[in-house]
N, CA, C and O atoms as CSV, one atom per row, in Angstrom:
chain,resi,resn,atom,element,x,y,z
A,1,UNK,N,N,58.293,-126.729,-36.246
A,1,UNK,CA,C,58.718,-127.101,-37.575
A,1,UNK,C,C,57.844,-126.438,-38.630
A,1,UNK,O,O,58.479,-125.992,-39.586
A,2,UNK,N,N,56.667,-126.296,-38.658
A,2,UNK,CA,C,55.433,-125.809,-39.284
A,2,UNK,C,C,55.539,-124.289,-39.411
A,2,UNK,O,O,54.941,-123.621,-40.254
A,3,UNK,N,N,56.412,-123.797,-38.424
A,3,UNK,CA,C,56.213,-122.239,-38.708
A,3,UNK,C,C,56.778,-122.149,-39.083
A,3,UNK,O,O,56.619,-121.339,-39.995
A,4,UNK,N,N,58.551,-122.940,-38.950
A,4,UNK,CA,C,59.423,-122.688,-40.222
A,4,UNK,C,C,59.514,-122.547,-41.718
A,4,UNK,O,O,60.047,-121.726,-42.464
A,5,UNK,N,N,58.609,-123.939,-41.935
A,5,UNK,CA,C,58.790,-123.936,-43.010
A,5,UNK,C,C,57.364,-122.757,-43.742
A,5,UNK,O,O,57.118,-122.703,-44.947
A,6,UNK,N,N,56.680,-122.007,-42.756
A,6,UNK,CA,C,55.932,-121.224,-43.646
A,6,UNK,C,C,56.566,-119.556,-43.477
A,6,UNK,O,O,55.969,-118.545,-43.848
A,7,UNK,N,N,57.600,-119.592,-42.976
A,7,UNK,CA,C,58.281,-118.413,-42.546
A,7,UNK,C,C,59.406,-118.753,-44.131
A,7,UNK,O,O,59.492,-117.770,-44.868
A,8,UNK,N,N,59.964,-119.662,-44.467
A,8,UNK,CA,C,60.607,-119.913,-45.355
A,8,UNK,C,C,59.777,-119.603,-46.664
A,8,UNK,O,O,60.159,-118.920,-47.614
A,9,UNK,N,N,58.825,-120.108,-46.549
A,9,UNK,CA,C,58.045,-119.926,-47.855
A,9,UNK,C,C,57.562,-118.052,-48.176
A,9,UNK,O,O,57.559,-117.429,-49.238
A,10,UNK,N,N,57.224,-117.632,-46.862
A,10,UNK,CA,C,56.823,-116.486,-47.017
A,10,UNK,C,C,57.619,-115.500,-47.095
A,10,UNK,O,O,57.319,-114.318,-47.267
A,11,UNK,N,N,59.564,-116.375,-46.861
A,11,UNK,CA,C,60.308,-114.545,-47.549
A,11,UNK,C,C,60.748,-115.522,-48.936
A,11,UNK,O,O,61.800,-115.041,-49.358
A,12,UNK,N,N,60.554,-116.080,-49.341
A,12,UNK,CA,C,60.474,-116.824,-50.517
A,12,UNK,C,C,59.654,-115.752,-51.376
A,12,UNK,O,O,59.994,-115.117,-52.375
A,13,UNK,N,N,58.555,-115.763,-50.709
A,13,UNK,CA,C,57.426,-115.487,-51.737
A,13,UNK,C,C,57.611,-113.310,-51.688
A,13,UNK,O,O,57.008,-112.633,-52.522
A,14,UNK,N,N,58.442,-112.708,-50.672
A,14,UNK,CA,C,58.509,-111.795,-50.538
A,14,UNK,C,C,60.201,-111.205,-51.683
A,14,UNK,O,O,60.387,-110.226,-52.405
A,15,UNK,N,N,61.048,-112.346,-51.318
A,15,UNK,CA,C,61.874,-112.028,-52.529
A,15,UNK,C,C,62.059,-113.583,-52.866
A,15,UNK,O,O,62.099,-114.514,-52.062
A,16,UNK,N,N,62.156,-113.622,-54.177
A,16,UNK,CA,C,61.814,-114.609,-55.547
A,16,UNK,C,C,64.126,-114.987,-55.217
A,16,UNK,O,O,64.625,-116.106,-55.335
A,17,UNK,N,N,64.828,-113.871,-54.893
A,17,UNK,CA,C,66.086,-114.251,-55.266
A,17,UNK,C,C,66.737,-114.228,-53.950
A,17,UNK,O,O,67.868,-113.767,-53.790
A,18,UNK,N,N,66.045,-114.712,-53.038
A,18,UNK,CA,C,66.612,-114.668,-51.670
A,18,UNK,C,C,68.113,-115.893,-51.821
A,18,UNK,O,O,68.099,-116.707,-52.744
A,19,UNK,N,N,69.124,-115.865,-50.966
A,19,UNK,CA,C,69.893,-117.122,-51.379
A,19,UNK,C,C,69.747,-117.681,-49.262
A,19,UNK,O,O,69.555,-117.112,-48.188
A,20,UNK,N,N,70.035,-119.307,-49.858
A,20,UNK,CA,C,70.162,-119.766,-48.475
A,20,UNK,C,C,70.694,-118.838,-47.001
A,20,UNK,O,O,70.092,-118.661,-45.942
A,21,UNK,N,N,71.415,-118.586,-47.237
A,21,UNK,CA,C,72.417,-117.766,-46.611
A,21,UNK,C,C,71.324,-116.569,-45.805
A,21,UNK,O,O,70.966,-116.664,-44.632
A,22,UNK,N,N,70.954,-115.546,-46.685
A,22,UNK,CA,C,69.953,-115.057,-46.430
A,22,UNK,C,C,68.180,-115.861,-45.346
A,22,UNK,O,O,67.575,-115.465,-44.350
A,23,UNK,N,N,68.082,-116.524,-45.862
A,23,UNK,CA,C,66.967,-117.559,-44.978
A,23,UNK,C,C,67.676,-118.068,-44.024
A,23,UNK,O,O,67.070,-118.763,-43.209
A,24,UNK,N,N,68.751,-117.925,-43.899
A,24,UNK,CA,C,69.212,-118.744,-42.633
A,24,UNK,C,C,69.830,-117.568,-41.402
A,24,UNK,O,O,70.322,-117.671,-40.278
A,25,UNK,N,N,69.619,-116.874,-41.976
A,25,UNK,CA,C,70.535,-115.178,-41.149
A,25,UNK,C,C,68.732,-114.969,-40.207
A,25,UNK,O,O,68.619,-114.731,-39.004
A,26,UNK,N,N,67.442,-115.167,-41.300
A,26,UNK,CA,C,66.109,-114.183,-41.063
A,26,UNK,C,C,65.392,-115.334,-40.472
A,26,UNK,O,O,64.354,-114.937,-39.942
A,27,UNK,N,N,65.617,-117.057,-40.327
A,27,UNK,CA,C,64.728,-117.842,-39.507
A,27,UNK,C,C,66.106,-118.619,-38.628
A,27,UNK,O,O,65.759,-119.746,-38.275
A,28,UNK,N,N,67.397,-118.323,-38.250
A,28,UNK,CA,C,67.869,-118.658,-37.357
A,28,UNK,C,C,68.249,-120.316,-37.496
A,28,UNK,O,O,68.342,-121.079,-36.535
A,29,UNK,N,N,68.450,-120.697,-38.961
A,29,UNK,CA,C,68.675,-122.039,-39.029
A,29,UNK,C,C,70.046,-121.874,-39.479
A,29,UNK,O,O,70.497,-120.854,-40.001
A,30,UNK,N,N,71.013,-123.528,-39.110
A,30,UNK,CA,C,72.208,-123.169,-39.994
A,30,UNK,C,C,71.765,-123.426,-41.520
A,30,UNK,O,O,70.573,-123.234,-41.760
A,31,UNK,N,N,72.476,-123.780,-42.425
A,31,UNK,CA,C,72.831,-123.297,-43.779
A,31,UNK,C,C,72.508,-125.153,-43.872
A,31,UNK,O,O,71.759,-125.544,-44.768
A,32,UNK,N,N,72.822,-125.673,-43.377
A,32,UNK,CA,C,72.646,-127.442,-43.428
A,32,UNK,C,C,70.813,-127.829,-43.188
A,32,UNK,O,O,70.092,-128.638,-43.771
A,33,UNK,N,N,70.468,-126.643,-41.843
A,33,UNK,CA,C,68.962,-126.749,-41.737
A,33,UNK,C,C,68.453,-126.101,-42.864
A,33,UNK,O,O,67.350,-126.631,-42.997
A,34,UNK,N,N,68.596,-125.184,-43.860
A,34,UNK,CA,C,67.939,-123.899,-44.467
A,34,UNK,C,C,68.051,-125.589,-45.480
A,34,UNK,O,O,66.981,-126.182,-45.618
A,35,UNK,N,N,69.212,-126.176,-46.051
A,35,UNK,CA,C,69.173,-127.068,-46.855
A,35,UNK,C,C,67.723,-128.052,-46.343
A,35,UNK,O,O,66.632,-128.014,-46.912
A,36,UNK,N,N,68.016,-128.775,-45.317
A,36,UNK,CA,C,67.122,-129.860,-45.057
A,36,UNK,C,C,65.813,-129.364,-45.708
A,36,UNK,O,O,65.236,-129.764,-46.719
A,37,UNK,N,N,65.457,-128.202,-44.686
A,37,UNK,CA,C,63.371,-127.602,-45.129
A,37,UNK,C,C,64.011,-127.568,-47.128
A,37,UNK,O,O,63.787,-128.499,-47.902
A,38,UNK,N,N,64.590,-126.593,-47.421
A,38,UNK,CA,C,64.608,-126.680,-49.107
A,38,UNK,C,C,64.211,-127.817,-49.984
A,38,UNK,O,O,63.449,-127.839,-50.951
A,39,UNK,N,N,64.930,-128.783,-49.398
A,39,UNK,CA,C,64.814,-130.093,-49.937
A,39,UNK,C,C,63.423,-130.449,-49.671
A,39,UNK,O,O,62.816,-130.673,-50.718
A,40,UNK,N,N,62.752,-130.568,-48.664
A,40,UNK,CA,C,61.663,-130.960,-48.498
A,40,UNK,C,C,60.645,-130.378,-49.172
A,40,UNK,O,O,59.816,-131.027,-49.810
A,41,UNK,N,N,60.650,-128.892,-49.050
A,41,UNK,CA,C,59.579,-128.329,-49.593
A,41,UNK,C,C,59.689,-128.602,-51.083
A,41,UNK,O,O,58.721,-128.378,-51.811
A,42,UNK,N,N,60.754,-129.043,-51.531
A,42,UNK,CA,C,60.734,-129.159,-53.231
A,42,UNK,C,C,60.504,-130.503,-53.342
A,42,UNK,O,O,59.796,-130.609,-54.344
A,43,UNK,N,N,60.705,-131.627,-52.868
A,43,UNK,CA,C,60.168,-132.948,-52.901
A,43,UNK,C,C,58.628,-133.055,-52.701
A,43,UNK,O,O,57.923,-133.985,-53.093
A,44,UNK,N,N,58.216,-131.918,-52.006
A,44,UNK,CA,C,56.472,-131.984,-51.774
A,44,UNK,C,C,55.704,-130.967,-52.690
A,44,UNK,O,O,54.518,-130.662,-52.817
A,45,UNK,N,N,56.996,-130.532,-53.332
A,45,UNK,CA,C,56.295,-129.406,-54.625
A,45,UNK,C,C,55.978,-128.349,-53.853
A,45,UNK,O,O,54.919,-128.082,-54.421
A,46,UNK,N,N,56.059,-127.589,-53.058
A,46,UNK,CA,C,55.887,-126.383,-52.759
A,46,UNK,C,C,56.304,-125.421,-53.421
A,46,UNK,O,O,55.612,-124.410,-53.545
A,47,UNK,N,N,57.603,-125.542,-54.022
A,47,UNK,CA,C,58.205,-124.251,-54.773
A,47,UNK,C,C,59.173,-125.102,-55.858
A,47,UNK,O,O,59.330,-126.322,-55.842
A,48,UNK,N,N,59.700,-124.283,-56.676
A,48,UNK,CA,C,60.606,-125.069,-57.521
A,48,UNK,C,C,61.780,-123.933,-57.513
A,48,UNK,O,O,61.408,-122.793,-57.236
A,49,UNK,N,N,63.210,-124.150,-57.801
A,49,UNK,CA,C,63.943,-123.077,-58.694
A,49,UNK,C,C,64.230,-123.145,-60.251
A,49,UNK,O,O,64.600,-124.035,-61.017
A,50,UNK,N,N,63.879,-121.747,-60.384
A,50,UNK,CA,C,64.060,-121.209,-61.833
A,50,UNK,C,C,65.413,-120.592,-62.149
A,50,UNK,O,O,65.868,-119.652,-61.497
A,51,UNK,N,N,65.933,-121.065,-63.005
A,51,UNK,CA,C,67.121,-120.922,-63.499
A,51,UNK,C,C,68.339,-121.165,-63.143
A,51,UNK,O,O,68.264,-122.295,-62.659
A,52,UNK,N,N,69.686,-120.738,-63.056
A,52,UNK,CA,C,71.054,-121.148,-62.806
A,52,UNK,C,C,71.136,-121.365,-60.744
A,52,UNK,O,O,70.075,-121.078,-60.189
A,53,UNK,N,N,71.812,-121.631,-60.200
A,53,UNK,CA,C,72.200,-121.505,-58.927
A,53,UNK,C,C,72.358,-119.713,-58.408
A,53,UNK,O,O,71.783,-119.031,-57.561
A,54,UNK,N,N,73.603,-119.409,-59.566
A,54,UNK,CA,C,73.635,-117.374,-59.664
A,54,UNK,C,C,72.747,-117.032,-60.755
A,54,UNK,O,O,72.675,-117.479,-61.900
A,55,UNK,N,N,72.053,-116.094,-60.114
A,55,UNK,CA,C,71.454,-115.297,-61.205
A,55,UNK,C,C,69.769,-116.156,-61.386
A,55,UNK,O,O,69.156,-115.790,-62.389
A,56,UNK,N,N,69.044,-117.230,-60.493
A,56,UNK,CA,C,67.834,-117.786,-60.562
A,56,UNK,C,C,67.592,-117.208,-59.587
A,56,UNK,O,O,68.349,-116.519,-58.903
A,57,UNK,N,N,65.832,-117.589,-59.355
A,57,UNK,CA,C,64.970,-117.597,-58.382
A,57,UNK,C,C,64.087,-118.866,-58.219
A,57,UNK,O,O,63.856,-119.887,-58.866
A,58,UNK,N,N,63.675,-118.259,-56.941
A,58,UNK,CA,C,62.727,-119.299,-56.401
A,58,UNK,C,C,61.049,-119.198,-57.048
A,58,UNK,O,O,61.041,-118.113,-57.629
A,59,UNK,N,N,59.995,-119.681,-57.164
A,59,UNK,CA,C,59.076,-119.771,-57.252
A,59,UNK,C,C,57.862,-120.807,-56.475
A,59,UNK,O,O,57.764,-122.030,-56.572
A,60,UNK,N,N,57.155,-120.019,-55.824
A,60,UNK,CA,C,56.082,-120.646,-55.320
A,60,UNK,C,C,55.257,-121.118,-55.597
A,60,UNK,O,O,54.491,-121.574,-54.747
């Protein structure tokens, strides 16, 4: 679970406009798992998103 979610963070932090879809193709989760870690890591403040759904990014 632990490497996931730092494998998530680290193409996060490699592209800022990655979309779920993408994180879920490069750590092998479905699109429901890529949701679950998202949620979490933003409830524990790890990252936030900046701006619209199209056209935002992520930030670490």
């Amino acid at each position: 679970m632990e490497r996931t979610v730092e494998k998530i963070l680290a193409l996060i932090k490699v592209n800022p406009r990655i979309t779920q879809k993408q994180i879920g193709a490069e750590t092998g989760l479905t699109r429901r798992g890529v949701e679950w870690n998202l949620k979490k890591l933003k409830n524990e403040g790890r990252f936030k998103r900046i701006g619209p759904a199209k056209g935002g990014h992520w930030e670490v």
